[in-house]
N, C-alpha and C positions, 0 to 999 in steps of 0.2 A: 741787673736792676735791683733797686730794694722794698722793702714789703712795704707797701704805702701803709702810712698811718701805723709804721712801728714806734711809736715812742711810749716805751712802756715795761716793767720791771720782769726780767725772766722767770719762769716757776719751771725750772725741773723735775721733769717726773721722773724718777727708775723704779721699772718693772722688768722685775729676773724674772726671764724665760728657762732657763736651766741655769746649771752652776757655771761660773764663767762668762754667761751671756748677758750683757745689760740692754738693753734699750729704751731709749730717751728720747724725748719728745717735750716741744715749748710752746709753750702758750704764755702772751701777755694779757697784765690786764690794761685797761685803758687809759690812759693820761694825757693830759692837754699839753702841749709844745710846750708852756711856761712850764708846767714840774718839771719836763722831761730836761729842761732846761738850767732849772734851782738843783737837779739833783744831782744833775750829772757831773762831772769832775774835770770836763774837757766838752767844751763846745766850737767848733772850728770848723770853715771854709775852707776846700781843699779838692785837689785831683787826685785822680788814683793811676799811676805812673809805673806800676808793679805789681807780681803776686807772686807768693811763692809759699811749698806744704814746709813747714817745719814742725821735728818732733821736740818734742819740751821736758820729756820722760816715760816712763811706765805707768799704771796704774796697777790697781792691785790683784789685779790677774796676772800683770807681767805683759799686757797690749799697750804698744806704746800709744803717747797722747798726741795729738796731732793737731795742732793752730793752722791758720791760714795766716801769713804776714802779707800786708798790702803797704807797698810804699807808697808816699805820696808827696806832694809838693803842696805844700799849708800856704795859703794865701791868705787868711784872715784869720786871729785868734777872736773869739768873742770870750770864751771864761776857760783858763786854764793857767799854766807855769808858765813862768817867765822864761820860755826857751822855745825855739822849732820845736817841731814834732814832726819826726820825716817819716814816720810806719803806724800803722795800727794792726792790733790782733785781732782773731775771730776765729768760733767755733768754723769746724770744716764740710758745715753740712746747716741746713736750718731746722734739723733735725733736735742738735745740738747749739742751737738760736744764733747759726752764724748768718751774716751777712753776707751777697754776693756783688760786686760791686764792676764795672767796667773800667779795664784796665790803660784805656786806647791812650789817657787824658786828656781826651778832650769834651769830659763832663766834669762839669762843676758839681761839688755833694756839699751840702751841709752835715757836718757829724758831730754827734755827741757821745762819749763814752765816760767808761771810770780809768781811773789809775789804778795801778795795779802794785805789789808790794815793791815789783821791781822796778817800779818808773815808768814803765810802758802803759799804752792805752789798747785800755779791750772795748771791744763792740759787738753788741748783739742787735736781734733783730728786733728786739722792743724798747732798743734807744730809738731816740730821732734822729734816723738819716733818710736826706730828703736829697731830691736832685733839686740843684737852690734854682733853677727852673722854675721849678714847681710851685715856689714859696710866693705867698701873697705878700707885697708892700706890707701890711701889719707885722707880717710874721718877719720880715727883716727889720724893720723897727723894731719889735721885740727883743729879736736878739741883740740889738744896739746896747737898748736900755731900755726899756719896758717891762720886760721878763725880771730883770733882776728888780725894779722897784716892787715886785709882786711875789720876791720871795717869804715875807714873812706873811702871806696871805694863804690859804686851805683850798684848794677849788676841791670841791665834793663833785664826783659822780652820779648823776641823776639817770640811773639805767628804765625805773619803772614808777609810777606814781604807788602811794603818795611819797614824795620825798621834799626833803626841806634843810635849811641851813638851820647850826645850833649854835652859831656864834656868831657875831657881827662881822670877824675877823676870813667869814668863809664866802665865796662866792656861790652858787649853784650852776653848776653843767650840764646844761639839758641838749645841749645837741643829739643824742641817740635817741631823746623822749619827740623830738620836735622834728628830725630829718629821717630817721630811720641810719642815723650813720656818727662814727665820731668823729667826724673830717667836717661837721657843718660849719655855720657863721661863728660861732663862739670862739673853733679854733682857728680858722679860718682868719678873721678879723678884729680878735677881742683878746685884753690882756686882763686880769684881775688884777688891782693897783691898789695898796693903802691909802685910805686917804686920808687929811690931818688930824680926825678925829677919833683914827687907829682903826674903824672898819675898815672892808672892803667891798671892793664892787667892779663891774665889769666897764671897761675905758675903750671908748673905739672913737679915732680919728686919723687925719694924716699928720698930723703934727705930736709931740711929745706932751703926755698932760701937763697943764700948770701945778705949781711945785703948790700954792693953797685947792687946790683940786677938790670937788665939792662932790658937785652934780655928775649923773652919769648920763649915757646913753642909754633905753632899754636893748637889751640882745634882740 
């Protein structure tokens, strides 16, 4: 299964234990589905139809480095290359911020990752991978188009009062000030959308906003 509510930029820590010995550990920090969405380099619907350990090289101890490859069958591109994508990589532990994912295919994942120098997609556990199950109608709309009309938009994190937007261009995210969680209404069923007069603000319906878009909903 995947870590709920991973959609979010890795921070590696290492911490030598002695010479030779590293140990790492990840923590994300928080992001709404639409960044994780603007920032990532491959967004795509898909099964997971395979696994398998591959080594990639050494490091600098001379221990080799070890991925996880997961193949899969891509059924929907939402942002990426104009080609299949039949694998993604990942650390081999979520130690090292990989993802664990069910190989049976017969779950559906939403995945987001980056590209890598060598053409392949990497995934960690603070991209957004969701069992598309799981996704609220908003948030497949989103991925349609609604996420991308809100990439040149800011959503700030609103972790603790006081907190506030400094540009018109920024939405505020109070989901963790207002539910106790970052999974609330905001990401939930809300998308941050410019609107014609270059701010932004938060858009919730079942249909796609009109393209003169004004008025909002409150969160």
């Amino acid at each position: 299964m995947t870590k709920s509510g991973s959609f979010c930029t890795p921070l590696l820590l290492f911490l030598v234990w002695r010479a030779g010995e590293v140990a790492e550990s990840c923590s994300c920090s928080p992001k709404h589905p639409q960044q994780a969405f603007c920032n990532a380099d491959v967004v795509l619907k898909a099964k997971v139809v395979g696994r398998q350990e591959i080594v990639t090289g050494n490091d600098v101890y001379g221990n080799p480095i070890k991925r996880i490859q997961y193949d899969i069958k891509q059924m929907k591109m939402f942002k990426g290359p104009d080609r299949e994508i039949d694998a993604i990589f990942t650390g081999p532990s979520s130690a090292v911020c990989g993802v664990t994912l069910d190989i049976s295919g017969k779950k559906e994942y939403l995945i987001s990752g980056k590209l890598e120098s060598d053409d392949t997609m990497h995934v960690t556990v603070c991209d957004f991978v969701q069992l598309w199950e799981s996704l609220t109608m908003a948030q497949k709309k989103g991925l349609d188009s609604r996420y991308q009309m809100g990439c040149e938009c800011r959503i700030i994190h609103c972790a603790s009062v006081p907190c506030a937007i400094s540009d018109p261009a920024e939405c505020l995210w109070t989901d963790w000030l207002m539910e106790n969680s970052v999974e609330g209404p905001q990401v939930r069923h809300y998308t941050c959308i410019k609107r014609n007069d270059d701010s932004c603000a938060w858009y919730r319906g079942a249909t796609a906003p009109k393209k003169e878009f004004l008025e909002i909903e409150d969160p």
